[in-house]
N, C-alpha and C positions, 0 to 999 in steps of 0.2 A: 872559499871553503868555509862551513859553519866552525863551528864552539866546538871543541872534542875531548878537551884533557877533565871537563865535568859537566853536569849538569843544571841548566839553569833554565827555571821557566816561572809559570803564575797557575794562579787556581784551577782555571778552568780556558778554555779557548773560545768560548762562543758570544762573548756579551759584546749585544748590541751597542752600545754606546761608546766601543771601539771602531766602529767607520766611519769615515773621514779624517779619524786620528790616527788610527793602527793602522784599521784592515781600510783598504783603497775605498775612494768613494761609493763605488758600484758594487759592494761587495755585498753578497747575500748569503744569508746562513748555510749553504751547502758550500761556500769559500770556505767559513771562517777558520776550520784545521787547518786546510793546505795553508794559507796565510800565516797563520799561527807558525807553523812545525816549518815555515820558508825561514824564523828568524830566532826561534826559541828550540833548542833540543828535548825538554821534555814540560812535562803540564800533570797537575796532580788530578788523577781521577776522581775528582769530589761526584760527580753526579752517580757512581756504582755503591755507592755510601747507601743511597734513597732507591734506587733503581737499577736491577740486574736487565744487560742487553742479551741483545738476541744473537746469533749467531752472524746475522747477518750484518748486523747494524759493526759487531765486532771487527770484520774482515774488511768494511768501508772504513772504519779506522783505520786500520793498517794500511789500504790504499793510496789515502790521501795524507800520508806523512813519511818521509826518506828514511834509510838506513840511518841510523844511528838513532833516532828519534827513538825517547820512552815514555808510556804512559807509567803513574803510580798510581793506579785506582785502590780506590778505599775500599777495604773490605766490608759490606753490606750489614748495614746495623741490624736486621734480626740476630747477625752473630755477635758483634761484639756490642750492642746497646739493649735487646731485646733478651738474650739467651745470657749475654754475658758470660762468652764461655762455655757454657753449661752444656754438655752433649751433644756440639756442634758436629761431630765430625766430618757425617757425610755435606751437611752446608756448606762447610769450608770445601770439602775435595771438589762437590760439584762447581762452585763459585768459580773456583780453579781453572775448573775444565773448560768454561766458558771464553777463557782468553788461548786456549792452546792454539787457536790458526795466528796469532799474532805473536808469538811466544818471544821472536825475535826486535819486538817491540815493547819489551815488558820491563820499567824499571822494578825498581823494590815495591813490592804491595801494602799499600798503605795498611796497618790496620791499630786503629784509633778506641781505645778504651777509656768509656767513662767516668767522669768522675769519683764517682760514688765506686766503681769496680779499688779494691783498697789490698793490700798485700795479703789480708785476710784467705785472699782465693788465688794466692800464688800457684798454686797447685795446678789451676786452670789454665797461667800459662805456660806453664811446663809440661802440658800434655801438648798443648799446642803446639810447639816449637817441635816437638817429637812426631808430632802429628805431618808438620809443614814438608813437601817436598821441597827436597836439596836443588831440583835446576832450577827452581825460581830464588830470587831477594826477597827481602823481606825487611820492614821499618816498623817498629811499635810502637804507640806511645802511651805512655800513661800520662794521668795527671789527678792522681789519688796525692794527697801530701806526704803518706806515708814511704811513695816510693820516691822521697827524695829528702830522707832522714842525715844523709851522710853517715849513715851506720850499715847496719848489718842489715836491714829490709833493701835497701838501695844497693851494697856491694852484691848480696844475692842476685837481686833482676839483673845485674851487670854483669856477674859472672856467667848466670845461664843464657844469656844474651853474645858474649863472647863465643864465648863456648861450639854457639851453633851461627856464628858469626850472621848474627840478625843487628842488625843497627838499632839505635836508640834512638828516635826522635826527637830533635831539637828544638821545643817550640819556644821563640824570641819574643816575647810580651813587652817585653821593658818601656819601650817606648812609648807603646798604646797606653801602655796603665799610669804613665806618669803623664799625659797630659790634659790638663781641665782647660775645655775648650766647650764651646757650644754646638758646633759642628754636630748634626746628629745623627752621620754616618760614623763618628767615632765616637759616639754615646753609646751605640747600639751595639759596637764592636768590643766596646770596654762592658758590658755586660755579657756578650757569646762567649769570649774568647779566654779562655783561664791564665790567671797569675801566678804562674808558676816558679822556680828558680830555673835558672838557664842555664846549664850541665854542657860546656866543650868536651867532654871526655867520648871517646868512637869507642865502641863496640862493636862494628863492623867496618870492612872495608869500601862501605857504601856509606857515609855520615849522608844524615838525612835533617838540612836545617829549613824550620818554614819560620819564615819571619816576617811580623807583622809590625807596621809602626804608623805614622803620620800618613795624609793625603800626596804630599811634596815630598820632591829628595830634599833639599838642604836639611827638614829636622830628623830626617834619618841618619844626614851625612855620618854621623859619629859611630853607630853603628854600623852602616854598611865598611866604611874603615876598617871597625873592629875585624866584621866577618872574611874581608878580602884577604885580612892578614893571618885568618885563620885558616883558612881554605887554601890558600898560598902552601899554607904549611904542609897543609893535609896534601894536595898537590904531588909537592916536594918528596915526602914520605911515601909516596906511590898507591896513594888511596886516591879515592874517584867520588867526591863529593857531588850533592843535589841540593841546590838552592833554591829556594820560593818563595817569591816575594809574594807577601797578600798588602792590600791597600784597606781600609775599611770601605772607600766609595768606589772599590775593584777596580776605576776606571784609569787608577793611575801604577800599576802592576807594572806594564809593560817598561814605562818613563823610569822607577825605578830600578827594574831589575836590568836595565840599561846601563845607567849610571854605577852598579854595583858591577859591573861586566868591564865598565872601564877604570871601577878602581883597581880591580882585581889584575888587569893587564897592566896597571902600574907596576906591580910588585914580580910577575913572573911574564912568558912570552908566551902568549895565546895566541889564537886567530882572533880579529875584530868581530864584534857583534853584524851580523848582516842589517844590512839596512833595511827598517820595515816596510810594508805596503805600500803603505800611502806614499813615504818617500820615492820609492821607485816609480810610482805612478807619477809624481810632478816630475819626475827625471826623464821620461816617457812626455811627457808633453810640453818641456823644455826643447824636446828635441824639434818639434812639430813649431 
């Protein structure tokens, strides 16, 4: 039986330089979901960020991944990077509409605001959130510095965020930004990725954390700890947490969000992580 009492997966499901490590030797890009969604229950929609699918391409999704499985696709930056907001409405409802054959595969919809978007235009997401239909989730994030005052700009986006029980996105930097190394998949990563303060408080009954840190588990270790014990919590409490492990060299997601699957069954009683592809595949020809 998979992962059920939360959510855990990586960026995306398709990088190549996961076979022979994740996805089985022989694995070609029309595996790489079914693989993926065989050992991870959900995967953050980054590529609906840059590119709205088709209907069709939509419903092959859904095919090639089980019950329980959820996407969180990002909401397509002509609205939140290009428009910023601004007069979105019918963008947003169509965007929408495009996931309804999968609907039962839908986690919380990413939607990702730029930096420079600053409490200034609070206004715009409070039209939003009034705008959003109720059957779907929904995760925000900002990372304006303004919305993380500890005052009244930050209590505001938390209340109206409560309020319409949309979650606040939790993005985990700490790691990335504190290490000087030469590595220049984490040079590159310590320049995308914003420094922001890291906010445990839920807003919704869906906490939404993407955490990025080091290439390896061990200089995670201290963090992933941190988060099992918090997730643990959140668990306990009867919320239903999404975790996402990013790596800067993506190639090591999987190894991580592993290792944080088995801190986390330290502390409460899960189902085990399924064993990935590739493993099953040597188990498969151990037998032979």
């Amino acid at each position: 039986m998979g992962i059920t009492k939360y959510h855990i997966g990586c960026t995306g499901w398709s990088l190549k330089e996961w076979v022979g490590n994740f996805f089985t030797d022989d694995a070609k890009q029309s595996d790489f979901l079914t693989q993926y969604a065989s050992v991870f229950n959900a995967v953050e929609g980054n590529t609906t960020f840059y590119h709205i699918p088709n209907e069709q391409t939509v419903k092959k999704w859904g095919k090639a991944t089980p019950d329980g499985f959820k996407f969180c696709f990002k909401f397509h930056r002509s609205i939140t990077h290009q428009r910023q907001l601004n007069e979105v409405d019918e963008e947003v409802l169509q965007f929408l509409d495009v996931f309804e054959p999968i609907a039962d595969r839908l986690g919380p919809f990413h939607i990702q605001l730029p930096p420079q978007f600053s409490p200034g235009e609070f206004s715009r997401i409070e039209h939003l959130v009034e705008l959003l239909p109720s059957v779907y989730s929904y995760a925000l994030e900002v990372r304006h510095p303004g919305f993380f005052d500890n005052g009244n700009k930050e209590n505001r986006l938390n209340r109206l965020l409560q309020s319409y029980n949309i979650n606040r996105v939790i993005f985990d930097t700490r790691k990335l930004h504190n290490m000087k190394v030469d590595d220049p998949t984490i040079r590159q990563a310590q320049q995308k990725k914003p420094k922001v303060p890291v906010r445990f408080k839920t807003t919704g009954s869906r906490p939404f954390v993407r955490f990025v840190g080091a290439n390896d588990v061990i200089n995670n270790e201290p963090y992933l700890k941190e988060w099992a014990i918090i997730i643990a919590d959140w668990i306990k409490e009867g919320l239903h947490p999404y975790i996402f492990t990013h790596s800067p060299d993506k190639v090591s997601q999987p190894t991580i969000a592993r290792r944080f699957h088995q801190l986390l069954s330290d502390l409460i009683e899960i189902n085990p992580m399924p064993a990935w592809p590739i493993d099953r595949q040597s188990e498969q020809l151990n037998l032979f």
